[in-house]
C-alpha positions, 0 to 999 in steps of 0.5 A: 730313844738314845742311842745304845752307846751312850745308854751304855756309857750311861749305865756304866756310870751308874754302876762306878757311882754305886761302886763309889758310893758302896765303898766310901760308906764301908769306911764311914764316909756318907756320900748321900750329900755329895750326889743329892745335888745331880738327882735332880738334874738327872731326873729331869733328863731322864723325864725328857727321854723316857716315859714313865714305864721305861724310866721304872724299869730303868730304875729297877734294873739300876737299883732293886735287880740282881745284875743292876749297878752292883754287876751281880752275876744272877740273872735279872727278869722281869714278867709280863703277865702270864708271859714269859720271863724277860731277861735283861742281864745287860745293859743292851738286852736293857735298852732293847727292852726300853724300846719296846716300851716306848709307846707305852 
């Protein structure tokens, strides 16, 4: 697992990328070319540091939940089933979470 600075770090440059993103296309401006061209070098970092289970997570809370990128003040969670909700408001509860999962 990486360490949580740099996960940090890493989180925090995907929300200015999204904050970016969201704002150019406000004006008009179709950012979808520019960043194309980092998808797959990303992908496949991340492929080579997280498994499948944790890359979806990672991508759920990055892009569908309600803190993700955006910073939403709403309280993200994920189930287990028939579990308790499991909380991830941050990026460190995130990276916790990730580590549990690393054997999966």
């Amino acid at each position: 697992m990486i360490p949580l600075d740099l996960f940090e770090r890493y989180i925090a440059a995907k929300r200015a990328e999204w904050q970016l993103t969201r704002s150019l296309q406000a004006i008009g401006i179709d950012t979808i070319a520019f960043f194309e061209q980092y998808d797959e070098p990303e992908n496949a970092l991340l492929e080579a540091v997280f498994n499948e289970v944790q890359r979806e997570t990672l991508s759920w809370w990055l892009y569908e939940s309600p803190r993700g990128a955006e910073g939403d003040p709403a309280e993200p969670h994920m189930w287990e089933i028939d579990g308790p909700p499991i909380y991830l408001r941050n990026a460190r509860e995130l990276w916790e979470y990730l580590r549990t999962e690393e054997v999966s």
